[in-house]
GUVEXDREN-185874 format. One record per residue (C-alpha): x, y, z. Coordinates in steps of 0.02 Angstrom, whole numbers, padded with zeros to 5 digits, always signed. Each point is the difference from the previous one (the first is absolute). Layout:
N
XYZ
...
This chain:
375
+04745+04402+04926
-00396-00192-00364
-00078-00186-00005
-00026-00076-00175
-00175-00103-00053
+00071-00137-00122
-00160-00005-00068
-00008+00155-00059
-00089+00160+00031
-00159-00097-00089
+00007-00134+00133
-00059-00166-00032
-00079-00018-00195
-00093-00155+00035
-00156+00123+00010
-00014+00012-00158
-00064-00164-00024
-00167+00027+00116
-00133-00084-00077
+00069-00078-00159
-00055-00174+00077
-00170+00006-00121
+00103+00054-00167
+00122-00131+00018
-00153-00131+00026
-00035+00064-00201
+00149-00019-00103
+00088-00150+00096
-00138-00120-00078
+00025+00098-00153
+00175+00006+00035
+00037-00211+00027
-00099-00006-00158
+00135+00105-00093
+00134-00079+00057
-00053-00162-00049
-00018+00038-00180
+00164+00102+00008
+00071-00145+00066
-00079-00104-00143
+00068+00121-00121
+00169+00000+00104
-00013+00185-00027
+00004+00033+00192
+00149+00071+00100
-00039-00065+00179
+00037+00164+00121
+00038-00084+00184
-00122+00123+00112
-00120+00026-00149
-00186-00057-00039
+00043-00141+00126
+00114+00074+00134
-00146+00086+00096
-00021+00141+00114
+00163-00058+00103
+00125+00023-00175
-00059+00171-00041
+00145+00120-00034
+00073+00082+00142
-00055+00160+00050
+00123+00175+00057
+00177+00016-00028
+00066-00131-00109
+00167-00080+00064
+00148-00087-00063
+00153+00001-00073
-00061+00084-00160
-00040+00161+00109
+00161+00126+00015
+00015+00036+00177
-00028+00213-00004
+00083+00037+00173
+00065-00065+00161
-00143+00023+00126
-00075-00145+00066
-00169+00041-00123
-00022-00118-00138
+00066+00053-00174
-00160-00081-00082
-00121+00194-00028
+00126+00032-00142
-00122-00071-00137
+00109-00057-00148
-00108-00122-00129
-00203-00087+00024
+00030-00122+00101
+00025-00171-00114
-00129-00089+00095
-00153+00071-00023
+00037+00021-00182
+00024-00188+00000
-00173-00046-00055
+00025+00095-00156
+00089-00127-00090
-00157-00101-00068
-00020+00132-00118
+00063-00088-00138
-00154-00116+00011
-00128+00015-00138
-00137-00069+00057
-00160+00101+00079
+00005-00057+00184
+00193+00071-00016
-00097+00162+00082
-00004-00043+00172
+00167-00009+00037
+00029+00198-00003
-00160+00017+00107
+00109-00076+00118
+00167+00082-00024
-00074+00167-00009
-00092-00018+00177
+00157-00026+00094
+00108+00117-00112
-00088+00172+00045
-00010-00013+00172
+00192-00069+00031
+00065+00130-00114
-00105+00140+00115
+00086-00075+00164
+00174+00017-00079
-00019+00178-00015
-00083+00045+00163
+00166-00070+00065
+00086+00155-00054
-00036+00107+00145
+00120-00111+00101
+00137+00062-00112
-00038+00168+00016
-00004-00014+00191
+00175-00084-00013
+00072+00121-00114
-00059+00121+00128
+00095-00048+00156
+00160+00049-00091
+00001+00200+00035
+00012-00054+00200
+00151-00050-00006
+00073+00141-00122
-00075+00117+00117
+00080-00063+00143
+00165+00030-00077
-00032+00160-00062
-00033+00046+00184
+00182-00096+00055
+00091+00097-00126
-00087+00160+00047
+00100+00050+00144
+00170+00081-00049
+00131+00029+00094
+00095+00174+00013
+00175+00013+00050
+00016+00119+00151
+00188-00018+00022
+00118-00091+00143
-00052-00162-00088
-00190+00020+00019
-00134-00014-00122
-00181+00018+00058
-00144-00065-00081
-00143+00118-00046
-00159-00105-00038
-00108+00039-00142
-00086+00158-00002
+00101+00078+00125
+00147+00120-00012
+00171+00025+00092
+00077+00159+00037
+00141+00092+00112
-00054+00083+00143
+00100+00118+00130
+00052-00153+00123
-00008-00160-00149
-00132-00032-00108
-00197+00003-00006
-00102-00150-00088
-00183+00072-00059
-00134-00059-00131
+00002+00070-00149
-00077+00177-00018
+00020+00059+00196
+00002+00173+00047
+00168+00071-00011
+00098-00004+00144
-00117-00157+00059
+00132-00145+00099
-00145-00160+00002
+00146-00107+00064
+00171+00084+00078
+00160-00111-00056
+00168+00049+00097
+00157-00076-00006
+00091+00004+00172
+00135+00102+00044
-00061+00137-00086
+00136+00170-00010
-00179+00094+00009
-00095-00107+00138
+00091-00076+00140
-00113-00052+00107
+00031-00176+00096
-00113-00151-00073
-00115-00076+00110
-00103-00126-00090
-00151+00002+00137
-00033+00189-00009
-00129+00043-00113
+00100+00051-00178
+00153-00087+00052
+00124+00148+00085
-00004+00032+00172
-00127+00119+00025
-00168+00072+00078
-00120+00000-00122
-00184+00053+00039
-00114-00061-00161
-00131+00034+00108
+00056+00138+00118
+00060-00056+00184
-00085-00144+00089
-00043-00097-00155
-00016-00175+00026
+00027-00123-00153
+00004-00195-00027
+00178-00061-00049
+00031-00137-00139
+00178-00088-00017
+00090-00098-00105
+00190-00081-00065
-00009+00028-00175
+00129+00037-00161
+00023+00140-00093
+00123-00012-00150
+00057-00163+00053
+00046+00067+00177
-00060-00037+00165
-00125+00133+00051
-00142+00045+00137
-00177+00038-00028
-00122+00116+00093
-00162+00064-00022
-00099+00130+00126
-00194+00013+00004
-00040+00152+00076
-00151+00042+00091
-00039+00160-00113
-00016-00110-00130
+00203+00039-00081
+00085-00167-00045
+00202+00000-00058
+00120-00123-00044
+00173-00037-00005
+00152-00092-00049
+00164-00011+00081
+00161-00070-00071
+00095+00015+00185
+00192-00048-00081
+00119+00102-00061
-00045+00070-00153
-00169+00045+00081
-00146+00019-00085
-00173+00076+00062
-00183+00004-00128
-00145+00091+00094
-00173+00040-00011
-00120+00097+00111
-00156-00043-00136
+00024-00214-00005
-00171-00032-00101
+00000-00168-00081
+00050+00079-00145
+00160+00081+00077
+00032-00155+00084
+00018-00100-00156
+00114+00114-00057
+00112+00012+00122
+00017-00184+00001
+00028-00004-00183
+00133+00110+00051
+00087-00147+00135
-00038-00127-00105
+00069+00059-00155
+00143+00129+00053
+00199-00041-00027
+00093+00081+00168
+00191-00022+00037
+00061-00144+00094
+00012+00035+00186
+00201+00076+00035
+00007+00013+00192
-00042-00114+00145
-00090+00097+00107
-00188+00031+00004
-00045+00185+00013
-00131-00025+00088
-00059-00126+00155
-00115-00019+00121
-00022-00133+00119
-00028-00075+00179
+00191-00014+00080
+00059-00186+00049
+00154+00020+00020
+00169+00127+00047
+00176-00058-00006
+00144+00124+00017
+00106-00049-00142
+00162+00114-00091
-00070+00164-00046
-00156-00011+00100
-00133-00115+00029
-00104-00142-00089
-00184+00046-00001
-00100-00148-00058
-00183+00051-00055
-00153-00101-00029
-00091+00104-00131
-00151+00052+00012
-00120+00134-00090
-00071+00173+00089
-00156+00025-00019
-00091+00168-00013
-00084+00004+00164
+00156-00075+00082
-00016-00185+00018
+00135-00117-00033
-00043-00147-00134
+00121-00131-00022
-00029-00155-00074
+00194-00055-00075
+00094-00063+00137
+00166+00043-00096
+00131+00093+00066
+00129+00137-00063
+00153+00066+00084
+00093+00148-00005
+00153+00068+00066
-00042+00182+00087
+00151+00102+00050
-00085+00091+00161
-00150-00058+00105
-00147+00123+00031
-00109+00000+00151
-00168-00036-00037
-00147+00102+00013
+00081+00109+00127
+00058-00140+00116
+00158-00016+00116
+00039-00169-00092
+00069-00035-00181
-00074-00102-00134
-00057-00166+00051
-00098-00169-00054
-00182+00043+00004
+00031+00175-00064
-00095+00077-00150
+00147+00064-00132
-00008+00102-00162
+00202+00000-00079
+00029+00072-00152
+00160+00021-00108
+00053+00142-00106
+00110-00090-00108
-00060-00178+00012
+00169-00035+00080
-00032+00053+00191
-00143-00023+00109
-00043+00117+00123
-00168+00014+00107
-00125+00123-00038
-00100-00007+00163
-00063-00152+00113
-00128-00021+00130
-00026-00107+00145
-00187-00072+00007
């Protein structure tokens, strides 16, 4: 998401004409005087804003304009720096040359004063072509860098895009996204698709890489400041976390919560990693969603209804924050259909409104709860 001077990058050429006010005083005596024996003679072509017209006639000075001008692109800057031809008017005076007599002499006195400094203003108007001409590599770049990203084709219908400069290759559990020439066995950014026969582990999309999980960037007791976000990856829903830690370690992560699952991770998000990883989202192809169920969910309970096959658990989502808090600020609700009712936090009574409720599914068919808490 550049500001043209019609007048060219000369500005205005009336300065030329400081101080001519004494040498016109000269030859227009001399000047009526020739005239009226041209006229005599009948020798005389009269030139409309010649000897007569005065200072306010002169030719105009800068870019030249009209229809005789081909237009040389489609910015908004005037096509008139091309110079084609002298411009016809200050040559005008020129055609009393065929008069024989001696006073004939003045008259390219006066077309030669003009002449020289209106054919120096056309050129300095050049520069604003160049400048023009110059603003076109912008926009090729720009879609150099659009085309850049590729996109590879992992299988199951995906096909991640690796931005420019960077490289994508398998790893043990999926695939690892680095810039080009990282140390081998380097994984900048961790891609997994989810279920994995190799890596099992139940999704949770507030735990810091996306799996349920303890992870200690910072050993035990580390305290970090939690980012969140609804976002898309591939053209699928998806959540968003960050974690600042206090040691100074910041990660990242995406998660694709529907079955197929997918799960991108970083425990270095620099700018520079960031950007690529959203290339990534923004630019990936992923699978339609197959299965109903969210694998993973966490919410504030408002409601249990025993129903066939269990109960209804409607959950207000919310995100989990590292230090524990609860943020919620979408008042939209989910519900799921549980087959068995655990007791909360080690209490006598069974899931109820007001509870705190991670569920998860391991087929994106069937809920089930994880854990809950009362508060």
């Amino acid at each position: 998401m550049t500001t043209y001077d019609p007048h060219g990058a000369g500005g205005d050429g009336d300065v030329r004409h400081a101080g001519e006010s004494t040498r016109r005083t000269g030859w227009l005596v001399g000047g009526l005087a020739v005239t009226a024996v041209a006229l005599a003679a009948g020798l005389v072509v009269v030139n409309p804003g010649g000897l007569l017209a005065g200072p306010a006639a002169r030719p105009a000075t800068g870019p030249v304009a009209g229809p005789s001008l081909p237009a040389t692109s489609s910015a908004p800057t005037p096509s008139a720096p091309v110079p084609t031809s002298p411009v016809p008017a200050t040559v005008a005076p020129t055609t009393t040359a065929p008069t024989t007599s001696a006073p004939a002499t003045a008259a390219p006195t006066e077309a030669t004063t003009p002449t020289k400094p209106t054919v120096t203003k056309t050129q300095a108007t050049k520069p604003t072509v160049t400048k023009t001409q110059a603003t076109k590599p912008t926009g090729t770049k720009k879609a150099v860098t659009s085309a850049a990203a590729r996109r590879v084709d992992i299988g199951g219908g995906a096909k991640i895009a690796v931005p420019a400069g960077w490289t994508l290759t398998r790893s043990e559990y999926g695939w690892c996204l680095n810039p080009a020439g990282a140390k081998a066995g380097a994984c900048e950014v961790d891609i997994r698709r989810h279920p994995s026969p190799r890596f099992d582990a139940r999704l949770d999309s507030d735990t810091d890489g996306g799996f349920e999980s303890n992870p200690q960037f910072c050993g035990p007791g580390a305290t970090a400041r939690t980012t969140a976000a609804d976002t898309t990856w591939g053209g699928r829903a998806a959540d968003f976390r960050t974690a600042a830690y206090d040691c100074g370690v910041t990660t990242a992560w995406y998660v694709v919560p529907t079955w197929p699952a997918y799960v991108m991770h970083t425990e270095h998000a620099t700018p520079v990693v960031r950007d690529a990883m959203a290339t990534v989202a923004r630019d990936s192809v992923l699978p339609a969603r197959s299965r109903p169920v969210r694998l993973t969910e966490f919410g504030v309970v408002t409601s249990v209804t025993p129903v066939k096959g269990g109960h209804r658990v409607v959950v207000d989502r919310a995100v989990r924050a590292h230090d524990g808090t609860i943020r919620n600020s979408n008042p939209a609700t989910y519900a799921y259909t549980v087959p068995t009712l655990p007791r909360c936090d080690g209490s006598d009574a069974a899931l109820r409104p007001g509870d705190r409720v991670k569920l998860y599914s391991a087929d994106g068919r069937q809920a089930r709860v994880s854990w809950c808490y009362r508060p």
